[in-house]
VOVEXDO-154665 format. One record per atom (N, C-alpha, C, O, CB): atom name; residue in three letters; residue number from 1; x, y, z. Coordinates in Angstrom, 2 decimals. Glycine has a CB too. Layout:
SITE atom rest  nr       X       Y       Z
SITE   CA  ALA NUM       X       Y       Z
...
// end
This chain:
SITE atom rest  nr       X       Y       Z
SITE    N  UNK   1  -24.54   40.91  -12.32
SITE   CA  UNK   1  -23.54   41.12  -11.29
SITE    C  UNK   1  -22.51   40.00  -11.39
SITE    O  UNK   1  -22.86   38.82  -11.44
SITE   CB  UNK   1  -24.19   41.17   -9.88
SITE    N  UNK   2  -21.48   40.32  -11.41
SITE   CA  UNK   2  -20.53   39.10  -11.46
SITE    C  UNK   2  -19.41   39.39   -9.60
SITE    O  UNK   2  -19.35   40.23   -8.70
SITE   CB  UNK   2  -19.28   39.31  -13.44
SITE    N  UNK   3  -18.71   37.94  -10.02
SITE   CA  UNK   3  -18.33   37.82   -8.56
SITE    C  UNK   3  -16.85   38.31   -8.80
SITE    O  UNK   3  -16.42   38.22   -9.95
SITE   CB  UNK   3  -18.52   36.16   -7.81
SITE    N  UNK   4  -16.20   38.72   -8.01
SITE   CA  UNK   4  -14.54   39.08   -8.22
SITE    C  UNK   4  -14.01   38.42   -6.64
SITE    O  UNK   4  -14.62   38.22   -5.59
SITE   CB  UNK   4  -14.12   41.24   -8.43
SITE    N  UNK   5  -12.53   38.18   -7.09
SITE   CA  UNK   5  -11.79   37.22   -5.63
SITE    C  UNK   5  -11.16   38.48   -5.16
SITE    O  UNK   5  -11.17   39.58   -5.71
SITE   CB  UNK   5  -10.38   35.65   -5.95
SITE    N  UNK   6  -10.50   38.07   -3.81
SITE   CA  UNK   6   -9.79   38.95   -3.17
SITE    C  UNK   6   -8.87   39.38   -3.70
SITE    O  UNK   6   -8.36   40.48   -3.47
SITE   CB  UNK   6   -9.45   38.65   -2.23
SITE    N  UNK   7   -8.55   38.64   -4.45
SITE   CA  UNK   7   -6.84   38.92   -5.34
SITE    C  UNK   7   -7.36   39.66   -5.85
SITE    O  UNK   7   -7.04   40.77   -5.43
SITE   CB  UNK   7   -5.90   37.89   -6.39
SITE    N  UNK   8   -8.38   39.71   -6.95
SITE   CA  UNK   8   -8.65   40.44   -7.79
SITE    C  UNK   8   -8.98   42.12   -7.49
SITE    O  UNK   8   -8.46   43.09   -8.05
SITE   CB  UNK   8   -9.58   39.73   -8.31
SITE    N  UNK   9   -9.96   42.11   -6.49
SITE   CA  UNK   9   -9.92   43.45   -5.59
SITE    C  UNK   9   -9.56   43.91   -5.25
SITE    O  UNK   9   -9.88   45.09   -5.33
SITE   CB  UNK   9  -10.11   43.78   -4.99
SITE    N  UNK  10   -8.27   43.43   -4.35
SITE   CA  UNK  10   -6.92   43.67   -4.08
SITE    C  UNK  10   -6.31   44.95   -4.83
SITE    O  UNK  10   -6.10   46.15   -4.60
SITE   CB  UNK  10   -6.17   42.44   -4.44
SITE    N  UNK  11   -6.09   43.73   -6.17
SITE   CA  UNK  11   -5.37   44.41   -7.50
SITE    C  UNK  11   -6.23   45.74   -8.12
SITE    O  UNK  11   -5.64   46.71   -8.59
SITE   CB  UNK  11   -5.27   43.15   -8.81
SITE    N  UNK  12   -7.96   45.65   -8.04
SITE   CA  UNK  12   -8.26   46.82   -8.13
SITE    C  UNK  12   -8.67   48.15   -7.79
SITE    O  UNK  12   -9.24   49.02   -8.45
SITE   CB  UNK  12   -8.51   46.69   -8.42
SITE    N  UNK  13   -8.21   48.11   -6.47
SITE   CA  UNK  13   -8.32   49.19   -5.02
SITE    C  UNK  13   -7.84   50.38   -5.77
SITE    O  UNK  13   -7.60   51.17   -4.86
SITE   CB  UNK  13   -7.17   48.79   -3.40
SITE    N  UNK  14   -7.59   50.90   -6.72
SITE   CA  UNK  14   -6.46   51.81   -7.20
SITE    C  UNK  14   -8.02   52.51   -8.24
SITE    O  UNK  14   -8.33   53.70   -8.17
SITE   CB  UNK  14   -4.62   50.82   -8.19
SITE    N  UNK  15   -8.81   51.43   -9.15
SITE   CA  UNK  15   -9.37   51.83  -10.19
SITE    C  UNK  15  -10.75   51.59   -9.77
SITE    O  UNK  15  -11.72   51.90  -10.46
SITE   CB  UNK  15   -8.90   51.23  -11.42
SITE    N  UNK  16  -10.82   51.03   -8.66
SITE   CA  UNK  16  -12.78   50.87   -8.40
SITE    C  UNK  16  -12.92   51.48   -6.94
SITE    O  UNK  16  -11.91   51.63   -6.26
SITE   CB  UNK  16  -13.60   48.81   -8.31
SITE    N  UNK  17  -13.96   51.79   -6.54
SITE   CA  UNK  17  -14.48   52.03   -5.56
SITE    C  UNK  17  -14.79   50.74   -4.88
SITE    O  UNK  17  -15.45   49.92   -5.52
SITE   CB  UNK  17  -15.44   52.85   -5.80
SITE    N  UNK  18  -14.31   50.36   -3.34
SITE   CA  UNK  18  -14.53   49.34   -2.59
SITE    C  UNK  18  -15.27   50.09   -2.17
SITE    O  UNK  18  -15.01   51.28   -2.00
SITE   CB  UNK  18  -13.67   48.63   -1.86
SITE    N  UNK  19  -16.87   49.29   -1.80
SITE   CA  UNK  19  -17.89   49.90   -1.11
SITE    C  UNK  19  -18.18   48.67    0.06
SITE    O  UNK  19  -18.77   47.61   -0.14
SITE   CB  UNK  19  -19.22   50.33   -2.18
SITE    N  UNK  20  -17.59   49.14    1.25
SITE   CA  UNK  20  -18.44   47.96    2.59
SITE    C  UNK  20  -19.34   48.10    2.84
SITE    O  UNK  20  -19.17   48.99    3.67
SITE   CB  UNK  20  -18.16   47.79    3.89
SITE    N  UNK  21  -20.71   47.86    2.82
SITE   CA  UNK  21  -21.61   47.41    2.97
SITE    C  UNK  21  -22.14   47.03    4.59
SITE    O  UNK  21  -23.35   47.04    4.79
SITE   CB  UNK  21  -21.45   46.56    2.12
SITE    N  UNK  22  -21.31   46.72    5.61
SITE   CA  UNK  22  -21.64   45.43    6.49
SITE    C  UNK  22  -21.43   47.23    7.70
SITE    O  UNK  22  -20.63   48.16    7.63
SITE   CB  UNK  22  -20.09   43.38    6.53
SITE    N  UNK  23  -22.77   46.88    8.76
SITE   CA  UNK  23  -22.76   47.67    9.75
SITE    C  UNK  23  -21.35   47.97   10.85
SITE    O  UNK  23  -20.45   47.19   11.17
SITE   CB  UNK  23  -23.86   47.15   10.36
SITE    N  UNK  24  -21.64   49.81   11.34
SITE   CA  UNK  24  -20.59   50.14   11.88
SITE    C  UNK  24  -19.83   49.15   12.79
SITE    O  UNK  24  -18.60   49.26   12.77
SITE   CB  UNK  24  -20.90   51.19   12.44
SITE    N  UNK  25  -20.50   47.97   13.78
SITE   CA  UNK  25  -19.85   47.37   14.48
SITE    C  UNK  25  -19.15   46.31   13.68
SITE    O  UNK  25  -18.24   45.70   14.23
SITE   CB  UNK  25  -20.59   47.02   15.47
SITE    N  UNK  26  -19.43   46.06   12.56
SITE   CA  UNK  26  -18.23   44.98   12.09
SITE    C  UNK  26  -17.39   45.45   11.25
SITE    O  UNK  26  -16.55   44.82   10.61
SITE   CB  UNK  26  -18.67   43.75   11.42
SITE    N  UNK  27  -17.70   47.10   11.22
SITE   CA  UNK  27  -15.95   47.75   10.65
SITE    C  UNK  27  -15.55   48.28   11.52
SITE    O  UNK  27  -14.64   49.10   11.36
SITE   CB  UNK  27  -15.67   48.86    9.45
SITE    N  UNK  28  -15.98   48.08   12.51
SITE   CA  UNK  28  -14.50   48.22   13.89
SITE    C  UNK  28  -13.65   47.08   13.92
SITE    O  UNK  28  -12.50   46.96   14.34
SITE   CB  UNK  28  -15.04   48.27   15.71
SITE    N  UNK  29  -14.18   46.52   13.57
SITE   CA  UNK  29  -13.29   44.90   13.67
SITE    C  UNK  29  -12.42   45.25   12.21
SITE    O  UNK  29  -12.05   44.14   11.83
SITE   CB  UNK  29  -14.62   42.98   13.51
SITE    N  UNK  30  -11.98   46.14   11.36
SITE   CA  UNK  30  -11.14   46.74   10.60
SITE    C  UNK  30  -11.83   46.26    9.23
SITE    O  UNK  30  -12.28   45.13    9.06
SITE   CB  UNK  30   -9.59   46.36   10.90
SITE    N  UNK  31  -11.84   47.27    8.31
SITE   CA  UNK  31  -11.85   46.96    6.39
SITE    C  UNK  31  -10.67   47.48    5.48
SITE    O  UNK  31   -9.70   48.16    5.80
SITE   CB  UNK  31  -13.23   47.83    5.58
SITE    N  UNK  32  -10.96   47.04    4.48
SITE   CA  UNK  32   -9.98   47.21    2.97
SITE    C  UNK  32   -9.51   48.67    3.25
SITE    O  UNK  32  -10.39   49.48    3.54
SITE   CB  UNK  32  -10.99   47.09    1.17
SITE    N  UNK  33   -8.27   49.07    3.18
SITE   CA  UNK  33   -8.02   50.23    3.34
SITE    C  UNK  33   -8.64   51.23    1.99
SITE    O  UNK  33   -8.44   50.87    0.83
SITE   CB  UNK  33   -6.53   50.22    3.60
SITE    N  UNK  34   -9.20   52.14    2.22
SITE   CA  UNK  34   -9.60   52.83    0.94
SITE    C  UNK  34  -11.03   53.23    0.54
SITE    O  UNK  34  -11.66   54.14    0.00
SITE   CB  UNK  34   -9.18   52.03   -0.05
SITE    N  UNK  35  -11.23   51.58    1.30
SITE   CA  UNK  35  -13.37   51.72    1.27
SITE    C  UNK  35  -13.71   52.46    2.01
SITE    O  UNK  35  -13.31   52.68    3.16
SITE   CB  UNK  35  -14.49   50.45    1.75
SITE    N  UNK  36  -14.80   53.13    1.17
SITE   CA  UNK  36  -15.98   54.02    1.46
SITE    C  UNK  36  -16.99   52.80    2.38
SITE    O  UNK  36  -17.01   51.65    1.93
SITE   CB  UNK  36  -16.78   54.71   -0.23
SITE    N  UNK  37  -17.60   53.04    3.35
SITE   CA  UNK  37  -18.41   52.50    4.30
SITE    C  UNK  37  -19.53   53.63    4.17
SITE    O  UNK  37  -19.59   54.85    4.32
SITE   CB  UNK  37  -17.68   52.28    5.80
SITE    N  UNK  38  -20.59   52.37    3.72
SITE   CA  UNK  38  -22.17   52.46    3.72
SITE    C  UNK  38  -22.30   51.71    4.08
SITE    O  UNK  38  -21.60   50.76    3.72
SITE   CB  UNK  38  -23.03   52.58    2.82
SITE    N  UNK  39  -23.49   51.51    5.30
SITE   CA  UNK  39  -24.45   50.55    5.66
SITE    C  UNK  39  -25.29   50.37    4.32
SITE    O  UNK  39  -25.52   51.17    3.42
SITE   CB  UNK  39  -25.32   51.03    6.95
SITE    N  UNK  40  -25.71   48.87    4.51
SITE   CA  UNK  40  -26.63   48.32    3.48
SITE    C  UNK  40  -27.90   49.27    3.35
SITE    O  UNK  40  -28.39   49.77    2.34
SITE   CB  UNK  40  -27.07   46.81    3.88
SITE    N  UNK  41  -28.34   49.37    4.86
SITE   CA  UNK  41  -29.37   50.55    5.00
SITE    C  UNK  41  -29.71   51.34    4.62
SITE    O  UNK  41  -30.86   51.75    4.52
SITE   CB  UNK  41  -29.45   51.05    5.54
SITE    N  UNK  42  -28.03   52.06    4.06
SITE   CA  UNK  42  -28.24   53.68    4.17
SITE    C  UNK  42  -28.03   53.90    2.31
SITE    O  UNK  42  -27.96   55.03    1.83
SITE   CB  UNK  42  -26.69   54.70    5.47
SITE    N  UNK  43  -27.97   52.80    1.56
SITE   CA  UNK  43  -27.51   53.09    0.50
SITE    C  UNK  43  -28.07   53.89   -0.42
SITE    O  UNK  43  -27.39   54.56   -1.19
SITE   CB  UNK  43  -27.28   52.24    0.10
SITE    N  UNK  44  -29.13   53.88   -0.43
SITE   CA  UNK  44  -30.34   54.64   -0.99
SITE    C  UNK  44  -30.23   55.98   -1.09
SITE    O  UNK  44  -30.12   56.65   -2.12
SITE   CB  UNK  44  -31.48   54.46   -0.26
SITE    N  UNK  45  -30.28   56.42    0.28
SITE   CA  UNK  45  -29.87   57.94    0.84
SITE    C  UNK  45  -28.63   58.55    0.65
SITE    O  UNK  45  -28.43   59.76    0.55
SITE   CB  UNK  45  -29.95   58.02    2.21
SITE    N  UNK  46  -27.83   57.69    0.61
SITE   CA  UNK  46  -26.44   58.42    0.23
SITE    C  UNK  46  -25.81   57.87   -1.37
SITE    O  UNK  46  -24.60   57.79   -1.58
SITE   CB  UNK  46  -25.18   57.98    1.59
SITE    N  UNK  47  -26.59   57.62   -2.15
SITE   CA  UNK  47  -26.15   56.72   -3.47
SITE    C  UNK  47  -25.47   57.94   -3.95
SITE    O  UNK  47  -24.63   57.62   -4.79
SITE   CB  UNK  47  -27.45   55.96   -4.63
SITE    N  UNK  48  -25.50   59.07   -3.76
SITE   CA  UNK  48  -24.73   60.24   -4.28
SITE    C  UNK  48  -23.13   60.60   -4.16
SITE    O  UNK  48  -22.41   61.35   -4.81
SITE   CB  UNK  48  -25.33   61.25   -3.71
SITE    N  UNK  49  -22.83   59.46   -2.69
SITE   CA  UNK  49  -21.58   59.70   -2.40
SITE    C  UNK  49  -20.47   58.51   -3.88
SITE    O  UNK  49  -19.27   58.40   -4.15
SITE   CB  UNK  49  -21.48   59.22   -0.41
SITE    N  UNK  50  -21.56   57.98   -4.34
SITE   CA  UNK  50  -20.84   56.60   -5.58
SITE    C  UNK  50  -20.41   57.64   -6.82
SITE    O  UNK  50  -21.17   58.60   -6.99
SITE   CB  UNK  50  -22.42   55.04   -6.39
SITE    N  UNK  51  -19.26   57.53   -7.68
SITE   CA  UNK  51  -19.49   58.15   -8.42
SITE    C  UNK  51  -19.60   57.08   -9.79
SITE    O  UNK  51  -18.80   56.16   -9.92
SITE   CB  UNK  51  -18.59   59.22   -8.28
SITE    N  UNK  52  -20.58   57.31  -10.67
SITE   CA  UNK  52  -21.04   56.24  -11.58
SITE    C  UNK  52  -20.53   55.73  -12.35
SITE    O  UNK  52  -20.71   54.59  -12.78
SITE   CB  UNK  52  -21.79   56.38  -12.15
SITE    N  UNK  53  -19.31   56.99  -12.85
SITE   CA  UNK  53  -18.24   56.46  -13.58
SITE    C  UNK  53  -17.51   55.38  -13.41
SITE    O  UNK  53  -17.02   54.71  -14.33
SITE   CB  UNK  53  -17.52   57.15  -13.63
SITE    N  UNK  54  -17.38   55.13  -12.01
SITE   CA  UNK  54  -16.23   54.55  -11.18
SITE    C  UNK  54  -16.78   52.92  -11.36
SITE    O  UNK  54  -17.98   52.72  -11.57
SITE   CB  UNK  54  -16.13   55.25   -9.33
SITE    N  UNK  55  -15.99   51.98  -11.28
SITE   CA  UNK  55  -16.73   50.57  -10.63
SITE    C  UNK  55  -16.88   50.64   -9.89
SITE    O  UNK  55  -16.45   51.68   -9.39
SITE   CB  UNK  55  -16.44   49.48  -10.50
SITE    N  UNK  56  -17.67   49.64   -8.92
SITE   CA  UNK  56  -17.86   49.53   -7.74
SITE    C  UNK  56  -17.78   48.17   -7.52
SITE    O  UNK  56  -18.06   47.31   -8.35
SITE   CB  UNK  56  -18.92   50.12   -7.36
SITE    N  UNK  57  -17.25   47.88   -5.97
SITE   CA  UNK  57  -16.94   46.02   -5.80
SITE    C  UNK  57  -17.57   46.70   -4.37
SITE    O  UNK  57  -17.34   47.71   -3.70
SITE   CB  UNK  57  -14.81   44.90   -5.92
SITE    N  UNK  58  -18.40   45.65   -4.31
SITE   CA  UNK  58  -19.13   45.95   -2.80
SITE    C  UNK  58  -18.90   44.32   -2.19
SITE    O  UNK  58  -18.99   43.18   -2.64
SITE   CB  UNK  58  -21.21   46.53   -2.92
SITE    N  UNK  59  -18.54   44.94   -0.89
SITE   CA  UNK  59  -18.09   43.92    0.38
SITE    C  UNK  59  -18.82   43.97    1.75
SITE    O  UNK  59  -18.84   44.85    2.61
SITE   CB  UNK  59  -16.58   44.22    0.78
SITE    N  UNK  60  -19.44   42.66    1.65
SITE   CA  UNK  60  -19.50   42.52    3.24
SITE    C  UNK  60  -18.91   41.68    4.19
SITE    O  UNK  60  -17.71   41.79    4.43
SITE   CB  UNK  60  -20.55   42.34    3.56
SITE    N  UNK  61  -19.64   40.80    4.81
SITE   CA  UNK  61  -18.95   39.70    5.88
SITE    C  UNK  61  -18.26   38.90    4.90
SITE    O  UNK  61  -17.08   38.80    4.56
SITE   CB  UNK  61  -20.05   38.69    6.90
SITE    N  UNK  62  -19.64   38.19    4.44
SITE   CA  UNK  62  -19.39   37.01    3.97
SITE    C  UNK  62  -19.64   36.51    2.34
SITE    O  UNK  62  -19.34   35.45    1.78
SITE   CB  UNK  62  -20.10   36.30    4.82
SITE    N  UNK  63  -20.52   38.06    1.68
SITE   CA  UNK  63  -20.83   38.25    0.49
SITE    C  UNK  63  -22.10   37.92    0.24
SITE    O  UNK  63  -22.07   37.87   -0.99
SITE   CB  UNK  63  -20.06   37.69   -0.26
SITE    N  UNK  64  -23.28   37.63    0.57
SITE   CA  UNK  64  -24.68   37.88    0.79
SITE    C  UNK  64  -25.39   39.31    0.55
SITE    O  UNK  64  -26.07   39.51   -0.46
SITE   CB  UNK  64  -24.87   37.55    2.12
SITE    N  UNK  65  -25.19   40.23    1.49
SITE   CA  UNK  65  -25.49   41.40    0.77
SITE    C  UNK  65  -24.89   42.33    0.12
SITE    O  UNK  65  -25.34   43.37   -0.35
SITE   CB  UNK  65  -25.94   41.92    1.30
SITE    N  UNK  66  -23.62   41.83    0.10
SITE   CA  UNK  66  -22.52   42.94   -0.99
SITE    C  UNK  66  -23.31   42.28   -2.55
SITE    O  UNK  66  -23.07   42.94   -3.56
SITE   CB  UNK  66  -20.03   42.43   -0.85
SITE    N  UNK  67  -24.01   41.30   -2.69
SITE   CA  UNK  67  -24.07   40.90   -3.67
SITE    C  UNK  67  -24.95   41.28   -4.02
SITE    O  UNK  67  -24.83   41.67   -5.18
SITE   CB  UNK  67  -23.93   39.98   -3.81
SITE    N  UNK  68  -26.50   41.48   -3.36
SITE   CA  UNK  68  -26.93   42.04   -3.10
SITE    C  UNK  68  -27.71   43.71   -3.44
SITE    O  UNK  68  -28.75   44.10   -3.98
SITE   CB  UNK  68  -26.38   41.65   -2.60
SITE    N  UNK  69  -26.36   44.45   -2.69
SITE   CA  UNK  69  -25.99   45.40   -3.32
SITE    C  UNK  69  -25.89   45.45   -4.69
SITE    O  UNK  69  -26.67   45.99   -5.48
SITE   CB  UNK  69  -25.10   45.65   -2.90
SITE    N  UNK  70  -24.65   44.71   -4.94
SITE   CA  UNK  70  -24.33   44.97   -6.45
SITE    C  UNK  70  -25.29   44.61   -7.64
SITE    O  UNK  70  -25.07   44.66   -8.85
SITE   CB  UNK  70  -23.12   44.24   -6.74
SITE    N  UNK  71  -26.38   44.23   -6.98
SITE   CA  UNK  71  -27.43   44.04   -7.80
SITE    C  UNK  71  -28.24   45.46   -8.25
SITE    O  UNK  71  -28.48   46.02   -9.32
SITE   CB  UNK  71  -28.31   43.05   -7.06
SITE    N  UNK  72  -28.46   45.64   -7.21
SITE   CA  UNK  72  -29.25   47.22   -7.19
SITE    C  UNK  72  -28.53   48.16   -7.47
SITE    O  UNK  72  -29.12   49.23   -7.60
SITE   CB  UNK  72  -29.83   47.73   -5.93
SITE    N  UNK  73  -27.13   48.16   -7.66
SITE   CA  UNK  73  -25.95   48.79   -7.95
SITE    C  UNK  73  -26.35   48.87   -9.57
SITE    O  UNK  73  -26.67   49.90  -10.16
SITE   CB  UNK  73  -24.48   47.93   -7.44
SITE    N  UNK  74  -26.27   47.62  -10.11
SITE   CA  UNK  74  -26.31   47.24  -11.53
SITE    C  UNK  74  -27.41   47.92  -12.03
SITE    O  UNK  74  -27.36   48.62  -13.04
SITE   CB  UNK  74  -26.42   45.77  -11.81
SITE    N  UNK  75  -28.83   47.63  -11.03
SITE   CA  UNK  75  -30.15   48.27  -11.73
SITE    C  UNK  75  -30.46   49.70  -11.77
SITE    O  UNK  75  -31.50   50.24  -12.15
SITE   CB  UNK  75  -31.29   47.76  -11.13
SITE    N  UNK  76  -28.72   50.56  -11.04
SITE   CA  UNK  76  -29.54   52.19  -10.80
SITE    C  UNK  76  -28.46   52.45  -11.90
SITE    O  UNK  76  -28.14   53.63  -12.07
SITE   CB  UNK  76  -29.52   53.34   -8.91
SITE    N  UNK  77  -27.89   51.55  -12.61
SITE   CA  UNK  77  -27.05   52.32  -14.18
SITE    C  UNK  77  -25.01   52.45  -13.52
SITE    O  UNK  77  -24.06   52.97  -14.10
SITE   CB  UNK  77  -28.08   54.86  -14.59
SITE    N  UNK  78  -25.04   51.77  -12.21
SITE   CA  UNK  78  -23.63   51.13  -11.43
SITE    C  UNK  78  -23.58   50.42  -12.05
SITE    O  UNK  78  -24.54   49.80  -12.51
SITE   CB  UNK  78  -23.40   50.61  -10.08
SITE    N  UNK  79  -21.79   50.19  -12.43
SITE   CA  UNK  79  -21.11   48.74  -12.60
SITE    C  UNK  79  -20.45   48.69  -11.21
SITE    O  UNK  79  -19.60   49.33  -10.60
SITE   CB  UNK  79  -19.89   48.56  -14.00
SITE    N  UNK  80  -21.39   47.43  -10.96
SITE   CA  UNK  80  -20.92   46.64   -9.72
SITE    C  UNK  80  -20.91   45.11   -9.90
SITE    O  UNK  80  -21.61   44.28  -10.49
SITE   CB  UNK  80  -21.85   46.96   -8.51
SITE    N  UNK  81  -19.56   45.10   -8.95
SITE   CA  UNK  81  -19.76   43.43   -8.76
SITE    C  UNK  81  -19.31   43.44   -7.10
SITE    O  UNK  81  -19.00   44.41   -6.40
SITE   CB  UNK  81  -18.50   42.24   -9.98
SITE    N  UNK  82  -19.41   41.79   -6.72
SITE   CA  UNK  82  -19.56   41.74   -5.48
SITE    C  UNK  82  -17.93   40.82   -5.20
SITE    O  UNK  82  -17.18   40.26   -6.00
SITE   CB  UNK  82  -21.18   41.01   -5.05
SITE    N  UNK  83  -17.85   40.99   -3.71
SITE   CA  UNK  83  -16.13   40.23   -3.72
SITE    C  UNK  83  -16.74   38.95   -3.12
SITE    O  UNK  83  -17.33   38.92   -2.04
SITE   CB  UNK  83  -14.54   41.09   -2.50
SITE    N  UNK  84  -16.58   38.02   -3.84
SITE   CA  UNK  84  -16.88   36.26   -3.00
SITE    C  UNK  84  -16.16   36.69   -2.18
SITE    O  UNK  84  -15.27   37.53   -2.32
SITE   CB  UNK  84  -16.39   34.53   -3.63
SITE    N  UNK  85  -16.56   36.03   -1.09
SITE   CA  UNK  85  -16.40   35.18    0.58
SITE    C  UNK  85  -15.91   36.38    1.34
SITE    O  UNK  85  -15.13   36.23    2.28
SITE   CB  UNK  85  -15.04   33.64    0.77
SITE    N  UNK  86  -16.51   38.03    0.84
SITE   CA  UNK  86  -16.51   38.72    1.76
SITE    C  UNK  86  -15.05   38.87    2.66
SITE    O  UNK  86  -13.98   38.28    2.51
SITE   CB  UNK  86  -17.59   38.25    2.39
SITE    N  UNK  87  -15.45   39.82    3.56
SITE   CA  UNK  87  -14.21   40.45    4.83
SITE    C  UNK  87  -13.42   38.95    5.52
SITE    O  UNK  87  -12.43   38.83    6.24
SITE   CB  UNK  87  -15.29   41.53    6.56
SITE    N  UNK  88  -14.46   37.83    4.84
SITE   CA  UNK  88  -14.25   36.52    5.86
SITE    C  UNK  88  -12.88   36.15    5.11
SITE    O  UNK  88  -11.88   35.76    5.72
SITE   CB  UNK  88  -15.66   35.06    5.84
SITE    N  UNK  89  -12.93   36.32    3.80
SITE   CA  UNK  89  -12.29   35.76    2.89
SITE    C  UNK  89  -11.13   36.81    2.82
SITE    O  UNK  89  -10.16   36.32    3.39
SITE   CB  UNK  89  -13.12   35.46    1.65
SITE    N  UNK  90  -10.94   37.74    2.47
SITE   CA  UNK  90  -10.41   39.24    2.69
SITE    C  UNK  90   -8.85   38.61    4.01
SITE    O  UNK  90   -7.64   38.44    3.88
SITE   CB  UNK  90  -12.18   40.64    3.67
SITE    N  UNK  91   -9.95   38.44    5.27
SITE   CA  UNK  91   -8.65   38.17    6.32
SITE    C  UNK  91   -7.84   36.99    6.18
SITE    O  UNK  91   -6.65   36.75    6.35
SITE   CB  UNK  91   -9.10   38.05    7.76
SITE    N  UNK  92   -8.92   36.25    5.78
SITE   CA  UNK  92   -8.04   34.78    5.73
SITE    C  UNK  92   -7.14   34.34    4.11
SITE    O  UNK  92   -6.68   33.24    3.82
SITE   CB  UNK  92   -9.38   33.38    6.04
SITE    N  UNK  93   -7.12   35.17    3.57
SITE   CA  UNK  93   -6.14   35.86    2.97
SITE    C  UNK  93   -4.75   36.42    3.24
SITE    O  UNK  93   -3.79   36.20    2.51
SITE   CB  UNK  93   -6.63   36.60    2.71
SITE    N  UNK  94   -4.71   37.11    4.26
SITE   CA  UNK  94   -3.80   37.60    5.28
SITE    C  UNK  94   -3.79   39.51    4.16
SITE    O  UNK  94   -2.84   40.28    4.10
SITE   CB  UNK  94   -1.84   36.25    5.45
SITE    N  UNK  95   -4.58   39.61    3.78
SITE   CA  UNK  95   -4.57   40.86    2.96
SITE    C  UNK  95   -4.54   41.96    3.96
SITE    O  UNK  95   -4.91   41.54    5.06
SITE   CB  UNK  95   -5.84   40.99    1.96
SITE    N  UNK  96   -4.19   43.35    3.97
SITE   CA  UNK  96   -4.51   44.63    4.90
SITE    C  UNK  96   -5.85   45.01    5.15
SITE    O  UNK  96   -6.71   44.89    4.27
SITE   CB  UNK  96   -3.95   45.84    4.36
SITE    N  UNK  97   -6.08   45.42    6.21
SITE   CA  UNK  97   -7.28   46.16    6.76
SITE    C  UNK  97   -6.57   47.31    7.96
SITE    O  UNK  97   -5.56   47.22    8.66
SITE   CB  UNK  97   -8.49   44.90    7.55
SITE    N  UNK  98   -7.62   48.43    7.79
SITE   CA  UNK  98   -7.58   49.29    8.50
SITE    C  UNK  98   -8.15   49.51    9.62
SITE    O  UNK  98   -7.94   50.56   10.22
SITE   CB  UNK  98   -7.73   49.92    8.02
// end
C-alpha cells in the first residue's frame, strides 16, 4: 500500500475511485466531491460496488483506517493506496468538499 498527498488525490479524482471510509456522521461534516462512501464496516458486503479495474485511494479522518483499508484493498487483487493525513489534511488544505 503506498501513501498519496492531497495534492496528489486531488489531481486524481478524475482516474481513481475516492473511497471514504470514515462513518455516516463524519460525512455530514462534508467529503471529496465524487467519493463513493463506505463505512469501514460495510466494506466486505458491498466490495462489489469497487470496480477493480479502477484505483482506489481510500480516505478517512485522519488516515488510520483508510490505510487500513487499502491494505485489504491490495490483498482482494485492488490497487489501493491510502491519502496521508486523511479529511484532516484534505480541509486544511482549503481543498472542496461536499
Amino acid at each position: 500500500m503506498a501513501e498519496t498527498t492531497v495534492t496528489e488525490t486531488d489531481r486524481r479524482r478524475s482516474t481513481a475511485t475516492i473511497l471514504d471510509v470514515r462513518e455516516d456522521f463524519e460525512v455530514a461534516e462534508g467529503m471529496i466531491p465524487g467519493a463513493l462512501h463506505i463505512p469501514m464496516g460495510q466494506l466486505q458486503s458491498r466490495l462489489g460496488e469497487l470496480d477493480p479495474k479502477v484505483p482506489v485511494i481510500a480516505v478517512c479522518r485522519s488516515g488510520n483506517r483508510s490505510a487500513a483499508v487499502a491494505d485489504a484493498l491490495n490483498g482482494a487483487g485492488y490497487t489501493a493506496d491510502t491519502m496521508a493525513g486523511g479529511m484532516t489534511a484534505w480541509t486544511r488544505a482549503g481543498l472542496p468538499t461536499t
